[in-house]
MDAnalysis code that builds the backbone (N, CA, C; Angstrom):
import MDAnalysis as mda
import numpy as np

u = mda.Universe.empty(333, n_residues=111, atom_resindex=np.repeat(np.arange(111), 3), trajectory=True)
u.add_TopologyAttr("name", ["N", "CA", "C"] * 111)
u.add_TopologyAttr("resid", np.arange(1, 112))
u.add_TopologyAttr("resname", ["UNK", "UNK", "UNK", "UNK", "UNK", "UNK", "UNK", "UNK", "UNK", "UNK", "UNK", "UNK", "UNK", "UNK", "UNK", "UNK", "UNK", "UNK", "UNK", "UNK", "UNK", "UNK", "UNK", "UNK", "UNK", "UNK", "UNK", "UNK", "UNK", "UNK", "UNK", "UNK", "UNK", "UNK", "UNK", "UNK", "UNK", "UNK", "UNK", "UNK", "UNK", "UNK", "UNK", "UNK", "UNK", "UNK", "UNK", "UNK", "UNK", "UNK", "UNK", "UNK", "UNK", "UNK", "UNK", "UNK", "UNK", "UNK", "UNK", "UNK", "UNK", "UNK", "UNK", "UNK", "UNK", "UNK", "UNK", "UNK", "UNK", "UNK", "UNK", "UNK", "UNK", "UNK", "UNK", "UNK", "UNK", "UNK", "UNK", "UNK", "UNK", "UNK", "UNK", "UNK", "UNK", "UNK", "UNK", "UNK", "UNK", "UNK", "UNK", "UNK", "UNK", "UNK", "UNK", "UNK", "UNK", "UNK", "UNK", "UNK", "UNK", "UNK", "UNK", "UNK", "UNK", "UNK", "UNK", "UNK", "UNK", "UNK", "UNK"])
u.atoms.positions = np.array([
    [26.552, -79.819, -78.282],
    [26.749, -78.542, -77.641],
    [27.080, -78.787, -76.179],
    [28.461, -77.950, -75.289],
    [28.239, -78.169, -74.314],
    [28.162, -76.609, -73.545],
    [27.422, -76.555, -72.455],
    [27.669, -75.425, -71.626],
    [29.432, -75.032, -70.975],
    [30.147, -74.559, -70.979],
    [31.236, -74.433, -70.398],
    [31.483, -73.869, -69.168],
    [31.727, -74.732, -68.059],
    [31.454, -74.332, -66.641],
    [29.986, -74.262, -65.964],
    [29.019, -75.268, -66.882],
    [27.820, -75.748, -66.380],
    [27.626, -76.909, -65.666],
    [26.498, -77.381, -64.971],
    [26.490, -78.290, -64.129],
    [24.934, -79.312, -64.879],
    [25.400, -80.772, -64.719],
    [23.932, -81.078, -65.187],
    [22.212, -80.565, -63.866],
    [21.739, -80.896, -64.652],
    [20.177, -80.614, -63.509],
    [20.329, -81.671, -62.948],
    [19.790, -81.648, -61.910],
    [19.233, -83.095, -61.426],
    [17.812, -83.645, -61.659],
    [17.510, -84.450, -61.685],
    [16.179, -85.351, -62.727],
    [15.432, -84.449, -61.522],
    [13.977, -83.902, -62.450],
    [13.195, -83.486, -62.011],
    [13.231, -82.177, -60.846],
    [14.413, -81.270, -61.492],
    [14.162, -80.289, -60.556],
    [13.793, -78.823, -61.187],
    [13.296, -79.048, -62.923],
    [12.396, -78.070, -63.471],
    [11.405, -78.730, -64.018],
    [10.474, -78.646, -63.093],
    [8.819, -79.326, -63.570],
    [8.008, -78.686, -64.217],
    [8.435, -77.258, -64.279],
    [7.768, -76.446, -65.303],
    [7.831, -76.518, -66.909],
    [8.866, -77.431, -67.054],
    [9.225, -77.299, -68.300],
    [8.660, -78.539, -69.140],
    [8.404, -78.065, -70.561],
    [7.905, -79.358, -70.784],
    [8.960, -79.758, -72.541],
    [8.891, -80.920, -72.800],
    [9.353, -80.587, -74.591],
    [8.206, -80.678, -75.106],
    [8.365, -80.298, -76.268],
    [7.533, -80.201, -77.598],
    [7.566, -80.906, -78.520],
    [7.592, -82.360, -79.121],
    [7.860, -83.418, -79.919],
    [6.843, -83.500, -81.081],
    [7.994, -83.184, -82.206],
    [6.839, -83.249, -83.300],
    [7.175, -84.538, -83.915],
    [5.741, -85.033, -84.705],
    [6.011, -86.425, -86.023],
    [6.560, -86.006, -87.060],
    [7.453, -85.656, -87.847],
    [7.071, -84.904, -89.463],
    [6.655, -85.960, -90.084],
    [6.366, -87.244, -90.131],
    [6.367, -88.342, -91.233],
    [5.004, -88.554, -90.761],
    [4.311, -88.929, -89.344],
    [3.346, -89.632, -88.800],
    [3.611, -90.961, -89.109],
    [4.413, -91.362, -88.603],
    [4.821, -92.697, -87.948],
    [5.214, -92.949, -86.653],
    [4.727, -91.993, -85.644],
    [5.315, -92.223, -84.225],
    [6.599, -91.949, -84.085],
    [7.305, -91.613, -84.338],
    [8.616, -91.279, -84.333],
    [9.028, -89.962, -83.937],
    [8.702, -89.431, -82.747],
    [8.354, -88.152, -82.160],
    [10.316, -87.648, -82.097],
    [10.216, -86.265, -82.189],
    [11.771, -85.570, -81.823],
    [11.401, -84.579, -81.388],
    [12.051, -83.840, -80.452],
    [12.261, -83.272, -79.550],
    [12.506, -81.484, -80.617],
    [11.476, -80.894, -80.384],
    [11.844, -79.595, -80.945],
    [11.869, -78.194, -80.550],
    [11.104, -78.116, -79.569],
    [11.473, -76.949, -78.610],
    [10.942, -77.045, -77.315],
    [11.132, -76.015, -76.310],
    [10.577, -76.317, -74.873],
    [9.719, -75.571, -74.914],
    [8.916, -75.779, -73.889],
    [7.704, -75.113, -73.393],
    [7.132, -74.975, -72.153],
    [6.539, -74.118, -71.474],
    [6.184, -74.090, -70.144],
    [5.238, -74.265, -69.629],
    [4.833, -75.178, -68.882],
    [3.432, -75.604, -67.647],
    [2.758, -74.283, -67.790],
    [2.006, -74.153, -68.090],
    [0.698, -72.333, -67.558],
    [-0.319, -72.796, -66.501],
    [-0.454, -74.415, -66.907],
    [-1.655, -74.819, -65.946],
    [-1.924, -76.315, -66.018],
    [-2.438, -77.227, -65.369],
    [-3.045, -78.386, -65.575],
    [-3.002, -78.884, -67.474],
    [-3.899, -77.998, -68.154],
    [-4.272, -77.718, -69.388],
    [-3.502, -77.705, -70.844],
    [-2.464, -76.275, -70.341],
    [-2.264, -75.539, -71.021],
    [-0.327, -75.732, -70.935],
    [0.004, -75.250, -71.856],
    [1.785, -75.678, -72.400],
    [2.116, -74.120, -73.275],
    [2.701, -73.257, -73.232],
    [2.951, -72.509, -73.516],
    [4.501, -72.700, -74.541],
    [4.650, -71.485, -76.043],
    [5.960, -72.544, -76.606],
    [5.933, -71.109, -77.455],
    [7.102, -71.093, -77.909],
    [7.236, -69.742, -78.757],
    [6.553, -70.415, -80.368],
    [5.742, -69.167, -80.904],
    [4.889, -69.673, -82.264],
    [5.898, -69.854, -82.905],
    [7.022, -69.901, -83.315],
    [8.124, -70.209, -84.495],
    [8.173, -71.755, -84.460],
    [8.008, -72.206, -83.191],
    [8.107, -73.699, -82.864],
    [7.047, -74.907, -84.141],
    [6.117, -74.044, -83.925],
    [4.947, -74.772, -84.468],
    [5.382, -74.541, -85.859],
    [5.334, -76.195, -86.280],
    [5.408, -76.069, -87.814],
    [3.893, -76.546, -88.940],
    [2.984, -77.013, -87.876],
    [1.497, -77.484, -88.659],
    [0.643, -77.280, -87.533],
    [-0.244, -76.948, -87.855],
    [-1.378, -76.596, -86.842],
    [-2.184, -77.913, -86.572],
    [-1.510, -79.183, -87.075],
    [-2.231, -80.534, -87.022],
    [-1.991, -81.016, -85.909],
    [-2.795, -81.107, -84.471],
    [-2.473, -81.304, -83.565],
    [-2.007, -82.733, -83.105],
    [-2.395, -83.729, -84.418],
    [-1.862, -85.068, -84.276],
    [-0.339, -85.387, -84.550],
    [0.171, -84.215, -85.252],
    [1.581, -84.252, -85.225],
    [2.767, -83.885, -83.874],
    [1.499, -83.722, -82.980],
    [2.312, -83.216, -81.877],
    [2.428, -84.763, -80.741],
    [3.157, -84.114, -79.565],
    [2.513, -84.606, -78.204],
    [3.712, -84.028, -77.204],
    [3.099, -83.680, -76.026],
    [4.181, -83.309, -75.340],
    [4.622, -83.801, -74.146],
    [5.733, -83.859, -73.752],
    [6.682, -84.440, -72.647],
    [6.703, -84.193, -71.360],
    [6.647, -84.282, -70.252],
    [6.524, -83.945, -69.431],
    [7.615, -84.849, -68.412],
    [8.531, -84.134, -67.454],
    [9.356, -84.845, -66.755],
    [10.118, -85.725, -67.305],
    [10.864, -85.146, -68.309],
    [11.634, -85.273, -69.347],
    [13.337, -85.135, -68.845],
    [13.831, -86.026, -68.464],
    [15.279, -85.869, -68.032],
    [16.453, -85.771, -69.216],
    [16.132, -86.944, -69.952],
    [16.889, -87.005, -70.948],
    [16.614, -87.619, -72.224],
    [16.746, -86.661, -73.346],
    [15.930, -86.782, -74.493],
    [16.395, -88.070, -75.240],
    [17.701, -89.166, -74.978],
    [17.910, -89.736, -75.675],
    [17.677, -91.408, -74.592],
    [16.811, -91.158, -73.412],
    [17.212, -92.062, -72.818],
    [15.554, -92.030, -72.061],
    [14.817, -93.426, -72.187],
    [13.119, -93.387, -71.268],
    [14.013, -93.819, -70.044],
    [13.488, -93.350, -68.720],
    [13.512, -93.847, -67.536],
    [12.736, -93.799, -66.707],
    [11.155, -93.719, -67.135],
    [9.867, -93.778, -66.673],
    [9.461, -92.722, -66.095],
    [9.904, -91.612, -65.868],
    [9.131, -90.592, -65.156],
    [8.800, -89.905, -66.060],
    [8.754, -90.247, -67.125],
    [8.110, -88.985, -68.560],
    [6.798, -89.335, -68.835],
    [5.844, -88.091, -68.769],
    [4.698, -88.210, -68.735],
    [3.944, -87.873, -70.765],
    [3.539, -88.768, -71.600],
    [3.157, -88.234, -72.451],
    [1.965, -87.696, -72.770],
    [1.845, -86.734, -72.931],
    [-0.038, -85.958, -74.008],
    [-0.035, -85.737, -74.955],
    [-1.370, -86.230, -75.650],
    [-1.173, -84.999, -76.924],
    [-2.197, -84.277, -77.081],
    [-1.844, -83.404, -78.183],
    [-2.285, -82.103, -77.933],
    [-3.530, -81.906, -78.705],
    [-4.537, -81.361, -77.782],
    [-6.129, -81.113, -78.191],
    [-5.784, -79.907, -79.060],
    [-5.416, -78.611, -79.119],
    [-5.957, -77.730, -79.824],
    [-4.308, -77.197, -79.613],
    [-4.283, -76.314, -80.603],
    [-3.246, -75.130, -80.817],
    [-3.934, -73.909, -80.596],
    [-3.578, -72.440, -80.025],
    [-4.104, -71.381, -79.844],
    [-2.915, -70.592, -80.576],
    [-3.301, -69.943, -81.771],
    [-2.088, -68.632, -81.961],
    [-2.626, -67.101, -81.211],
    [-1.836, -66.743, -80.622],
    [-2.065, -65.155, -80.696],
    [-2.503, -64.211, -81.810],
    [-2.876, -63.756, -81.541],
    [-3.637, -62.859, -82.688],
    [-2.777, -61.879, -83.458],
    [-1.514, -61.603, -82.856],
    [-0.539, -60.614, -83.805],
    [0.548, -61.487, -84.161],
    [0.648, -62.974, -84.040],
    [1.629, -63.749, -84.756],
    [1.190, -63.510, -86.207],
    [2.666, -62.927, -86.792],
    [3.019, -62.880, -88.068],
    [4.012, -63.745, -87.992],
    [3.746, -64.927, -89.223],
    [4.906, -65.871, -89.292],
    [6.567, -65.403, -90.524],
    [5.836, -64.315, -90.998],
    [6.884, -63.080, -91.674],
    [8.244, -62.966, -90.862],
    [9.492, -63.381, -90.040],
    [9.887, -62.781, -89.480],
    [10.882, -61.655, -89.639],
    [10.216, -61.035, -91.118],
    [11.360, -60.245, -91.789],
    [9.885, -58.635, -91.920],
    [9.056, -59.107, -91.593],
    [8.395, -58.677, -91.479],
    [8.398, -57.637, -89.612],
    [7.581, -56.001, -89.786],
    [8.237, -56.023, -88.159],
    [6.430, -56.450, -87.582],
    [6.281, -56.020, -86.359],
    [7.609, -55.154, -85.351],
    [8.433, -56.661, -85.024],
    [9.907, -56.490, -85.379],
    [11.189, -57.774, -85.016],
    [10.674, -58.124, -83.805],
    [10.831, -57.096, -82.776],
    [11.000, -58.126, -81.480],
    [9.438, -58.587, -81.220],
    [7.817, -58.471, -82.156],
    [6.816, -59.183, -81.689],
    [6.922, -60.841, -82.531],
    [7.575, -60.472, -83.312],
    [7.679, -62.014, -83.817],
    [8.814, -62.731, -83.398],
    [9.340, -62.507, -82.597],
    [10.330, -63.827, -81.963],
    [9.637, -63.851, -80.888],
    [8.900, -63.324, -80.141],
    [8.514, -64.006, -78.589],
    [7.041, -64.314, -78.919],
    [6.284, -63.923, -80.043],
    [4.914, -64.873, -80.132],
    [4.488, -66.240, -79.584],
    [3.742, -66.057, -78.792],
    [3.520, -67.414, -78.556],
    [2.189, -68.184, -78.714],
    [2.334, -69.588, -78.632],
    [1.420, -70.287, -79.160],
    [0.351, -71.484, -77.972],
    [-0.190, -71.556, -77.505],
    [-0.718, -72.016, -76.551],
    [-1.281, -73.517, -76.916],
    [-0.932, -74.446, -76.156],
    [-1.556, -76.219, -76.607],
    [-1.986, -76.376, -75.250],
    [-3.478, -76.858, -75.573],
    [-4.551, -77.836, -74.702],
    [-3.488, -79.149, -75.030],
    [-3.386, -80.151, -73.754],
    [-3.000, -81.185, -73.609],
    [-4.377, -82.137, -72.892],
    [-4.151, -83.117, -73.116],
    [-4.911, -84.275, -72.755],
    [-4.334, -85.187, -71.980],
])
């Protein structure tokens, strides 16, 4: 995919952002599956559609993440203590109200 008439970022000038890397196999083999945002020291914020197992060993997340196909040491890894769902995530998304299930979100304790 490219942006058309976009510019790259420069390394480290959204620190808020973090990725979301899941295992599906559990072999270490982490990929890159959605973003998520800093809330705090703690806490990683990510839309609930993201989450595909509530097994928090399948996770870990990224931090200062320039480029997903390339380490150049400023990437910070955690993984993730707990998952939090919101209480009106319905994973139905045919189910309504439409617009509460696309912005549900899901909250991860990091370590």
């Amino acid at each position: 995919m490219r942006v058309i008439g976009g510019n790259d970022a420069r390394p480290n000038t959204w620190r808020w952002q973090a990725s979301l890397q899941y295992d599906s196999y559990n072999d270490g083999s982490y990929y890159h599956m959605c973003g998520g945002t800093i809330i705090d020291r703690f806490y990683i914020m990510t839309a609930a559609h993201c989450i595909l197992s509530m097994d928090v060993s399948a996770y870990r997340v990224v931090l200062g993440e320039y480029d997903l196909y390339e380490y150049d040491g400023s990437e910070q890894f955690s993984r993730v203590e707990m998952i939090a769902v919101h209480p009106d995530w319905n994973e139905d998304l045919a189910k309504g109200p439409h617009w509460w299930g696309s912005i549900a979100l899901k909250t991860m304790i990091i370590q």
